[in-house]
C-alpha positions as a Markdown table, in Angstrom:
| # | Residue | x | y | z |
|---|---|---|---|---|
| 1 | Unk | 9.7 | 16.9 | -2.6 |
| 2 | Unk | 8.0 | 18.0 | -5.7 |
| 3 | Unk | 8.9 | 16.8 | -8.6 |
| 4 | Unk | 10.0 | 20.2 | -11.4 |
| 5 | Unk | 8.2 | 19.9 | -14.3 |
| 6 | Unk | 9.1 | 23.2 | -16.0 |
| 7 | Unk | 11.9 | 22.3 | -18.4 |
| 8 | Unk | 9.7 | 18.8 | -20.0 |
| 9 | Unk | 8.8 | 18.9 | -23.2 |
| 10 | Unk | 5.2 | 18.7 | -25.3 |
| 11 | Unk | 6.1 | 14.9 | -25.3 |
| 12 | Unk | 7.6 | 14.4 | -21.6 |
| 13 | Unk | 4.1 | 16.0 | -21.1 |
| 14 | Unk | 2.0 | 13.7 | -23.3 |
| 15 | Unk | 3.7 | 10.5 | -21.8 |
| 16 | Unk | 3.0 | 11.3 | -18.1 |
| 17 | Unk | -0.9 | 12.3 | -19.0 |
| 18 | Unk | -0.9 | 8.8 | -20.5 |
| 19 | Unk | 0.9 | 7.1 | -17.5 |
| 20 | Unk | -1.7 | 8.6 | -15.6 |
| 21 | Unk | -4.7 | 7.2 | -17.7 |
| 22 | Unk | -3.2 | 4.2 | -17.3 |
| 23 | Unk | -3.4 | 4.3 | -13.4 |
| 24 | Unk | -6.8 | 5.5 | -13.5 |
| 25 | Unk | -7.9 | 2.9 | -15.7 |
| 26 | Unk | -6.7 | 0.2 | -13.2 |
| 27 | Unk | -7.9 | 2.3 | -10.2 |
| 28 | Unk | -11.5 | 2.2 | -12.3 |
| 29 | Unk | -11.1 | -1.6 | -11.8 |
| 30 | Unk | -11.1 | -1.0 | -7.8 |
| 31 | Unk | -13.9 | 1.1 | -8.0 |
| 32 | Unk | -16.0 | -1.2 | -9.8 |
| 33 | Unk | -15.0 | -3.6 | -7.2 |
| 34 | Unk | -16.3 | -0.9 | -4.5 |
| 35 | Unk | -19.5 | -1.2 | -5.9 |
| 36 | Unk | -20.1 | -4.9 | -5.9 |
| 37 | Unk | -19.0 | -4.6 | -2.1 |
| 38 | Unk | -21.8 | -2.0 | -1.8 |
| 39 | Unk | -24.1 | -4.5 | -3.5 |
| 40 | Unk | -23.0 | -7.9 | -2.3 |
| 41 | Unk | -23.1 | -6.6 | 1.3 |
| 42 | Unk | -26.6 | -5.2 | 1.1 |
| 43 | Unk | -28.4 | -8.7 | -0.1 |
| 44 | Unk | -26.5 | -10.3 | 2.3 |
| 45 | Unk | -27.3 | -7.6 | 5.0 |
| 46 | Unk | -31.2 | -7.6 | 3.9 |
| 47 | Unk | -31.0 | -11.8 | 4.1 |
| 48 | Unk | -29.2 | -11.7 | 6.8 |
| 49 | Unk | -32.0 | -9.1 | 9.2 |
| 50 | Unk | -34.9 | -10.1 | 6.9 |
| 51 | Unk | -34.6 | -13.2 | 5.2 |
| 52 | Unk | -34.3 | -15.8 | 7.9 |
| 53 | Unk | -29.8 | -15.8 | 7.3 |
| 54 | Unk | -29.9 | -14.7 | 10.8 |
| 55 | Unk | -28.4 | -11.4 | 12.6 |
| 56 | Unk | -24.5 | -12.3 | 12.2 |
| 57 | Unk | -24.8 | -12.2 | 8.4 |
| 58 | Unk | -26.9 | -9.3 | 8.7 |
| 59 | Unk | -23.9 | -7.4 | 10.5 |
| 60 | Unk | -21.2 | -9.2 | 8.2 |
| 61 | Unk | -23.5 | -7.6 | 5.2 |
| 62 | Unk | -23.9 | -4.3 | 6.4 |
| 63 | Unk | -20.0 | -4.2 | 7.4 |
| 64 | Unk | -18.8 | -5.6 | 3.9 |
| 65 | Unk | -21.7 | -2.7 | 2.7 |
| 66 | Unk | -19.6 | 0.6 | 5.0 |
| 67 | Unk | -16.5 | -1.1 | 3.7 |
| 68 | Unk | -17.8 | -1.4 | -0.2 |
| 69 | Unk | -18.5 | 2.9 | -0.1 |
| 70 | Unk | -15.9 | 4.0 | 1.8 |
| 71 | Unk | -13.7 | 2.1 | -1.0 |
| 72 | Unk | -15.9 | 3.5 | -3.8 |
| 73 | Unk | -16.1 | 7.1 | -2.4 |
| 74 | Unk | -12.2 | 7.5 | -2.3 |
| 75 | Unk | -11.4 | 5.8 | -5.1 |
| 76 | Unk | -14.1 | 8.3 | -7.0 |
| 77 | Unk | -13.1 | 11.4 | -5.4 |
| 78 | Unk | -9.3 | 10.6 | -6.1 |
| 79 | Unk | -10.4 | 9.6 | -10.1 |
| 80 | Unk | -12.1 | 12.5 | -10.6 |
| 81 | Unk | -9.5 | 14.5 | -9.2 |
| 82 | Unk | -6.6 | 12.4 | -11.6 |
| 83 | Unk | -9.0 | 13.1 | -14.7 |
| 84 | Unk | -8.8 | 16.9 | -13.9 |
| 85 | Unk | -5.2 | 16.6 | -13.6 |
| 86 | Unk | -5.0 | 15.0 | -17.1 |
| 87 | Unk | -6.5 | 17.2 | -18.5 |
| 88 | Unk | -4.6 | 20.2 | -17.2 |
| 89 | Unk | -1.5 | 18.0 | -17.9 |
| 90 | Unk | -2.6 | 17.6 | -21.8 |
| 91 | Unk | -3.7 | 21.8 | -21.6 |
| 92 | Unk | -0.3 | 22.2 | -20.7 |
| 93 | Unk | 1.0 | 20.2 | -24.0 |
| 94 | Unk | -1.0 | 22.5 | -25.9 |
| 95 | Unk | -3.5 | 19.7 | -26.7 |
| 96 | Unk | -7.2 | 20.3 | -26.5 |
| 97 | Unk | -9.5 | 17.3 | -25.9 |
| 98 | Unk | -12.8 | 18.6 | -26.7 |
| 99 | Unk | -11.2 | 19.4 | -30.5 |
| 100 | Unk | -10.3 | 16.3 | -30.9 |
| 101 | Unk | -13.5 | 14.9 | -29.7 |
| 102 | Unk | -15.6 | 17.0 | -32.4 |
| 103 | Unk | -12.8 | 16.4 | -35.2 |
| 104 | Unk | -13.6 | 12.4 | -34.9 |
| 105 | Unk | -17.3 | 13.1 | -34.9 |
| 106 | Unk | -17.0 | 15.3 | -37.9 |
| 107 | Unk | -15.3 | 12.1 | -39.6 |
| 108 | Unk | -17.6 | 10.0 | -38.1 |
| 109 | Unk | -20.9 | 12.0 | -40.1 |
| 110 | Unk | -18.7 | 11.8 | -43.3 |
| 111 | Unk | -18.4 | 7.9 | -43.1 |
| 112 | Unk | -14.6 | 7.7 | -42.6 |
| 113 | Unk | -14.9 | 7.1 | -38.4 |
């Protein structure tokens, strides 16, 4: 069941497009985590097949290697998808990121950033 959004407010709106940062932010940590997988399993793959580790760390590297990007490329697919939906979220509220992006750059070249 989806969950009517029609009747929140500018707030209501501004606190769930928060919420949601916040669960991207920690999802970022996973990520991150994905990619050390991706990189941890390849040296130990590459000692393992050419480095003299011998052939059952090479297989444990190369699976730790498919598990690392399968991790990475879901958890990037679904974060890119969650920043789009903040951002329509915070459209919605009627507030425009890329305003307030050049508004702190304009303070920024007048010294008070």
């Amino acid at each position: 069941m989806a969950l009517d959004t029609s009747n929140w407010t500018r707030e209501d709106l501004v606190r769930e497009a928060k919420l949601q940062t916040d669960a991207i932010q920690r999802l970022n940590v996973w990520l991150r985590l994905g990619y050390s997988l991706v990189a941890a399993g390849f040296i130990v793959g590459y000692w393992g097949f050419y480095g003299g580790g011998g052939t059952g760390f090479g297989v444990l590297g190369v699976a730790v290697l498919v598990l690392g990007a399968a991790l990475a490329v879901v958890l990037k697919v679904g974060t890119t998808n969650a920043k789009r939906n903040v951002r329509a979220i915070l459209d919605a509220a009627g507030v425009d990121l890329d305003a307030r992006g050049k508004k702190g750059e304009r303070a920024e070249k007048n010294g008070r950033g």
